[in-house]
Every structure is written in C-alpha cells, then in structure tokens.
BADRENVO-371799 format. One record per residue (C-alpha): residue in one letter; x, y, z. Coordinates in pm, whole numbers, padded with zeros to 5 digits, always signed. Each point is the difference from the previous one (the first is absolute). Last residue first. Layout:
BEGIN
aXYZ;...
END
This chain:
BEGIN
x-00672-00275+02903;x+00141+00278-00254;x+00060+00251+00215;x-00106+00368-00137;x+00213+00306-00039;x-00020+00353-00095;x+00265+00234-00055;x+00061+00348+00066;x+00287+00192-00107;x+00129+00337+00091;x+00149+00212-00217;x+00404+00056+00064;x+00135+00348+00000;x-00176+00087+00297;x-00304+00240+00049;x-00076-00077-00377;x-00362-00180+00105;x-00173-00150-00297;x-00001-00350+00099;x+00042-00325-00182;x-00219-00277+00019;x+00113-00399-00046;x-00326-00230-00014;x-00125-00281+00082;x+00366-00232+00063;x-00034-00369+00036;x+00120-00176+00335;x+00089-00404+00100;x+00347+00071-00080;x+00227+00256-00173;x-00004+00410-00008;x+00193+00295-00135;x-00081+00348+00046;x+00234+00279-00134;x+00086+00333-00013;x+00240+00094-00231;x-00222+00085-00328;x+00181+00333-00140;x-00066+00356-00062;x+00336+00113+00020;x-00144+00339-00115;x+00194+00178+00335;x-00239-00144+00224;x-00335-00228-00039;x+00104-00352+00121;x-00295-00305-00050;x-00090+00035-00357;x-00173-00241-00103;x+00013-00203-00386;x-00329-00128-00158;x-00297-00139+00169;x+00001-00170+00338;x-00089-00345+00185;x+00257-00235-00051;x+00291+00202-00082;x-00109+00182+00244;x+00060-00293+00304;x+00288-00091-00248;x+00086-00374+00135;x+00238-00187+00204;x+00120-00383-00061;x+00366+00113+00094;x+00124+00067-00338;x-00234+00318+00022;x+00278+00136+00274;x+00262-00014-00250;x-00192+00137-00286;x-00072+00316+00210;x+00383+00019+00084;x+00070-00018-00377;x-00257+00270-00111;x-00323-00151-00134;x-00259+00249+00194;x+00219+00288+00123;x+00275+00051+00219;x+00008+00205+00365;x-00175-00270+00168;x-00200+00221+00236;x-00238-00220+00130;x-00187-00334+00014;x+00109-00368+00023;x-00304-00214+00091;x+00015-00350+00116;x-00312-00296+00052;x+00173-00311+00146;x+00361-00099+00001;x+00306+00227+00068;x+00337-00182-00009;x+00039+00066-00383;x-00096+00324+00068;x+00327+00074+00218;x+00211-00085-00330;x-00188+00184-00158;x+00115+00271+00221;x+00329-00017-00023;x+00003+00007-00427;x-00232+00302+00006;x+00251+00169+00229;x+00287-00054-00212;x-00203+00093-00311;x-00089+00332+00184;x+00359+00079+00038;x+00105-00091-00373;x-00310+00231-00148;x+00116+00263+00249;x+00323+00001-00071;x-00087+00038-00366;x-00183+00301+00065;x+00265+00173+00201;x+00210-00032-00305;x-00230+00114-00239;x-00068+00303+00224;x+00367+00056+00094;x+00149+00065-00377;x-00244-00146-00274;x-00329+00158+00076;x+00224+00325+00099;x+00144+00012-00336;x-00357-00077-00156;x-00155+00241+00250;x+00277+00258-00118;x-00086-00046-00397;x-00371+00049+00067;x+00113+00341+00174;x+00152+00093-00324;x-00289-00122-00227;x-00264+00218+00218;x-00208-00005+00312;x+00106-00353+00132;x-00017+00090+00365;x-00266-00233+00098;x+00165-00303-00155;x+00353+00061+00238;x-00211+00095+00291;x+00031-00310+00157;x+00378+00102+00052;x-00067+00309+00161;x-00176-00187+00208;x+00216-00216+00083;x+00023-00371-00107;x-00001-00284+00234;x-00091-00249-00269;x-00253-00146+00270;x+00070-00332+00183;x-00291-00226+00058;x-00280+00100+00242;x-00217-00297+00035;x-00256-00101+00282;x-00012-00384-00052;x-00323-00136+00138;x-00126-00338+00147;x-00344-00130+00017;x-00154-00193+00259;x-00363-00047-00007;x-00241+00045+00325;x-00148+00362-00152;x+00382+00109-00123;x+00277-00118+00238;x+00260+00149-00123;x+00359-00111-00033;x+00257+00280-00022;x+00322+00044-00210;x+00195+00287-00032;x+00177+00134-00339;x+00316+00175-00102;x+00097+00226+00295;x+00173-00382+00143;x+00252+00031-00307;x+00096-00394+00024;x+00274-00169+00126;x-00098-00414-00120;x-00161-00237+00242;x-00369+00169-00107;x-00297-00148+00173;x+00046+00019+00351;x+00216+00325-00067;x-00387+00174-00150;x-00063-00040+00355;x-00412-00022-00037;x-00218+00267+00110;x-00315-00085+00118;x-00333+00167-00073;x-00337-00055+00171;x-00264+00192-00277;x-00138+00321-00003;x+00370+00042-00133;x+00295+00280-00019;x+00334-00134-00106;x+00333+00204-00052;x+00304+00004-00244;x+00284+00235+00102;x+00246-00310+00113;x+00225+00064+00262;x-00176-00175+00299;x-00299+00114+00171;x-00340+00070-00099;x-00084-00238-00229;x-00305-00100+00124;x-00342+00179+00088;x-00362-00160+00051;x-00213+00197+00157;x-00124+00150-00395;x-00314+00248+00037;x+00041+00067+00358;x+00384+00051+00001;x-00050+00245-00321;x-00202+00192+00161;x+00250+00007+00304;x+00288+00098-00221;x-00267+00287-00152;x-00057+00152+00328;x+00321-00087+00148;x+00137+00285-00305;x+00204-00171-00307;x+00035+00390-00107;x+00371-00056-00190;x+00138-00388+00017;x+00372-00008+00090;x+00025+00274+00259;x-00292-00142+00180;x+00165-00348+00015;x-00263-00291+00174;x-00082-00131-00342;x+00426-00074-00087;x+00108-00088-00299;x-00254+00097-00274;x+00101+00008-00330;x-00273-00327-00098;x-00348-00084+00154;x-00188-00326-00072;x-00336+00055+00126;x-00217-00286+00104;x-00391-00001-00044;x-00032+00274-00208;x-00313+00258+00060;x+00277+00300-00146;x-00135+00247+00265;x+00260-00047+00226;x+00306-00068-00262;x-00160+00321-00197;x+00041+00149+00317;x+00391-00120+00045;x+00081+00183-00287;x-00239+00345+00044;x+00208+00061+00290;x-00186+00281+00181;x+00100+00371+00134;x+00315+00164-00104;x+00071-00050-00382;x+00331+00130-00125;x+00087-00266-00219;x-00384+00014-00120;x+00049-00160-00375;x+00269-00343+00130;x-00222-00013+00327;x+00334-00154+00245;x-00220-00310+00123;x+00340-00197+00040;x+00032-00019-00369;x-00362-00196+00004;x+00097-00297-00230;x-00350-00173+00049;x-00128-00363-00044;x-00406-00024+00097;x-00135-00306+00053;x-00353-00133-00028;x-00181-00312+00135;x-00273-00243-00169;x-00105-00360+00158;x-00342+00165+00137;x-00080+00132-00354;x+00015-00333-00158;x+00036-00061-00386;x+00135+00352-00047;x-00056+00219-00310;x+00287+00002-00197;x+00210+00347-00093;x+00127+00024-00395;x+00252-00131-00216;x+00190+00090-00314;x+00333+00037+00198;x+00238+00284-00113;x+00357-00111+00106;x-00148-00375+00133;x-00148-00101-00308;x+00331+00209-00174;x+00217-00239+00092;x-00163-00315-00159;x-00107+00253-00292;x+00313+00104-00128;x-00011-00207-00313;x-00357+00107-00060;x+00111+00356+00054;x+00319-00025-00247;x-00283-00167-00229;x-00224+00305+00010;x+00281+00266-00094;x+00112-00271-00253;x-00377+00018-00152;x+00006+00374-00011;x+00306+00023-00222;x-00135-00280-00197;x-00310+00178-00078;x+00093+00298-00075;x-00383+00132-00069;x+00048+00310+00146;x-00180-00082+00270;x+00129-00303+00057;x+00340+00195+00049;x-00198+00219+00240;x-00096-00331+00194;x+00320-00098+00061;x+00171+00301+00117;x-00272+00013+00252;x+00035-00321+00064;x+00374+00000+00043;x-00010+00334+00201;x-00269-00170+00268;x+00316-00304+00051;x+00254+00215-00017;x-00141+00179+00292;x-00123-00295+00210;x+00392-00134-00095;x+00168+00312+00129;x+00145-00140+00362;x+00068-00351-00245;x+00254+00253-00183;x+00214+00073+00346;x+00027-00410+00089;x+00096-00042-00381;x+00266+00233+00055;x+00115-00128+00322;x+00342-00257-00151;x+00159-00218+00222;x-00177-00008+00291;x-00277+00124-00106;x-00169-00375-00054;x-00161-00015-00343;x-00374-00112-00031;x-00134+00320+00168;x+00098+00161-00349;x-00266-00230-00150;x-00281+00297-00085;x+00284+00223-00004;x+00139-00194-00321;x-00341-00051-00154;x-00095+00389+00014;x+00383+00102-00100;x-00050-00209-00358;x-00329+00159-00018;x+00117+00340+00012;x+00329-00111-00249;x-00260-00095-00233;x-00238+00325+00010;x+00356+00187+00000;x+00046-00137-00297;x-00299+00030-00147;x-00007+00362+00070;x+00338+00031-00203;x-00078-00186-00321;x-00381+00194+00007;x+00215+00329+00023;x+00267-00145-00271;x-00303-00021-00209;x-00131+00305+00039;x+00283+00205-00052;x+00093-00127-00384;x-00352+00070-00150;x-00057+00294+00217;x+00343+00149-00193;x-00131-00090-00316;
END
C-alpha cells in the first residue's frame, strides 16, 4: 500500500523538476536577450545553457524510455524552441575543406596569463606558453595577459633564445606599447590602428587593439579582445570546488549571492559598455574583420549578441560540433574565447588545444578568402 502511494508522488516530483529543467534550458538559452543592467540573472543562466541544454536531452530521452511520452516530448520541444540559440551554443557543424589552398591563413587567439605555467608555478627552465605559440604553425597569433614582451619579471624563462625563435618564425610584432595587454605576432606586415581614430567615446583602452594586416597582398583587419573579467579571487573561484558537503553548499550560495553575484553583475554591465564602444568602431571598419580573444562571456550572452548585430559571424559556430570549452580552472568550464568574423572570408575550421599551461586553451582557426 505504501509503494502504491510513494510511487506516484515520486513520478509527480521527477516530472516536475523534468519541467522546471526545461523551463531553465529555454530561459538561459535567451538570457543574452535581456540587458544586465537591470536585472543579471538571465545573463548568469545563459553561462549554464550548454549544460541545461545536454541535461534536457538526457532527461528527455529517459522519459522516452519509460514510455512517458509527453514528458519526453516537452523535454524535446523546450530544445526545438531553443534552437536559434542553441545553433551557436552547441553547433551541429563540422570543418570545410578549402576551395583554394593559396587563399587560406590561420590564427591563433591566446589568453597566456603573462606565460605564468598555471601546473609548473615553480618551473625554472622553458615557457611551455609561448612554445606552443612557436610551434603552433599559425599565421598570426593573438596573445592576451601579456603587457609588456620585453619584462623578464613579468613573463618567467622568456630566454633571447626563445624571443629570437620566435622573431624568426613571426617578424612581425605590434602592440607593444601603450596600456593595453593585448599583443600581435604575424608572418605577415601588421599595423596597429589607434583604436581613438575609431572610437570618439572614453573607452577602457586594456579592452581590445586593433591592427590591419596585410595577409598574402589582402588587407584584413583584426580586433584582439580582452573584455573585462569578473575579477574574482581565487578564493572566490573556489566557491564550486569547495562544495564538499550540504553546509559548505550553503556558504557558496551565501557567497554566490554576497560579493560573487555582485562582482558578476558588474562584469556583465562593464563588458556591455565595452561591446557597445566598439561596435560602434566596427561600423567604421569595412572589408574582411575578425574579432578574436578572451571575451570573458559565452556564445549568446548579451555582449556576444551585441557584437553579432554588427553583420559578424560564429567562426565555430560555423565549423564545430557541440559546445567548447575554452577556460579549464576552478570547474568554470566555460566557452569565453571567441572568434568572430565578417566580409569576403569563411571560417575552415576552429581547433582547440590541449595545453593547460594557462588557464585559457588555445585556439586555432583556419581561414580562407572568399575571392
């Protein structure tokens, strides 16, 4: 009798959740539709859409399973509805084969934490950061955390050796000077451009850097990108690692709503301000354009919707399968790198390397001009 009475108000519960699962999925899935200035929930759900979106078939399919039909069929139909979002969440796509070889070029975007190895803090010989960059075969490297190349005391084991290495691979070097901690290497003649010739409004000059290349007699200009950060300590990004047990779950809720949540939501309403000054500097740009780096917000987020407006595309949206993972510390395991792209180009593919030297993977992307 008992079983009798329990199992139904099981199935009543677990379809409840199942519902309020998919409800979630659709709402992170448009969070990037609400501006956080008002209100950053939706801007901290759209960070778990990939997630909500795998639960929600999995969820789905096990109510199929048990023949719930219904159940399973609103799981599907919150992913349906979600699907204009999602396609660029967890693409479907895969890498093209290029139509000319000779109009192809790669880049390489790379948050490198001022080469500081993230696993060998006490390493004394080698930089195993900036030999990736060496060995990486890109074309242009877009290089993020690093302020000053010519600093021995910020960039551990950069020896002449390997600086001149890197000199003979890539001549080209730009961003050297100025405030900003975004840098250029190229095999390519590279130019930077004064990002206050295209911005009249005060802008957070650490943000981005922009550069026109001239890649094999084309021009092409790039956006090196490294929006602000939540600025959270790391005590603080330890709030889902140290969830051992219901009371310590209880203190990373207290401390997700006390300075976390609030340093989160200033840094959804930062990086909208800087997403709104520079689209207003793309809309002087013409000609091919890429956007690449550390964005700090995810596919679909507000500031990534902003900069979409602008006629620019998801290079891996385009040519990858299923949601990336671009930062690798503390479980935030989260898709905030970026490349973004307009004009007479088409992305081939969007790779993602293994190497945890910094908290950021590197990403390689291949290009191809279209004429």
């Amino acid at each position: 009798m008992f079983l009798l009475v329990v199992k139904p108000i099981v199935k009543t519960i677990l379809r409840i959740v199942s519902i309020v699962i998919f409800i979630l999925t659709v709402f992170a899935a448009y969070g990037g539709r609400f501006t956080p200035d008002f209100f950053t929930l939706p801007s901290i759900l759209c960070l778990a859409a990939p997630y909500l979106a795998v639960t929600t078939l999995v969820i789905s399919i096990l109510w199929f399973i048990g023949c719930k039909w219904i159940t399973g069929g609103l799981g599907i139909l919150s992913l349906i509805a979600s699907w204009s979002a999602l396609a660029s969440i967890t693409p479907l796509n895969f890498s093209k084969p290029a139509k000319n070889p000779a109009n192809t070029f790669s880049l390489l975007t790379y948050n490198i934490v001022h080469g500081v190895d993230q696993q060998q803090e006490d390493a004394q010989t080698g930089n195993r950061s900036f030999e990736y960059v060496l060995h990486s075969g890109a074309d242009i490297v877009c290089l993020q955390e690093v302020r000053d190349w010519n600093d021995p005391e910020e960039i551990p084991n950069f020896t002449r050796e390997l600086r001149d290495s890197l000199r003979t691979v890539y001549p080209y070097w730009a961003g050297a000077k100025g405030p900003s901690d975004t840098k250029v290497l190229s095999k390519f003649p590279v130019m930077e451009i004064r990002a206050s010739s295209l911005i009249e409004n005060r802008f957070d000059p650490y943000c981005y850097t922009f550069y026109r290349i001239d890649v094999k007699g084309r021009p092409l200009t790039l956006v090196n990108i490294h929006f602000t950060s939540y600025d959270l300590t790391d005590d603080e990004r330890r709030v889902v690692t140290d969830v051992k047990n219901v009371d310590s779950a209880k203190e990373s809720m207290r401390e997700m709503k006390g300075t976390i949540g609030s340093k989160m939501s200033e840094g959804f309403r930062k990086r909208k301000v800087d997403a709104e000054n520079l689209c207003t500097a793309l809309r002087k740009i013409d000609g091919p354009l890429i956007l690449c780096g550390d964005f700090n917000d995810v596919p679909e987020s507000y500031s990534y919707r902003l900069l979409r407006g602008e006629g620019l595309e998801d290079a891996y949206a385009q040519t990858g399968f299923g949601p990336m993972i671009t930062y690798n510390k503390h479980l935030f395991w989260f898709h905030i790198d970026q490349i973004l792209y307009r004009g007479a180009i088409r992305p081939l593919s969007v790779k993602k390397g293994s190497l945890k030297s910094s908290d950021h993977y590197p990403l390689t992307a291949e290009f191809e001009f279209r004429q």
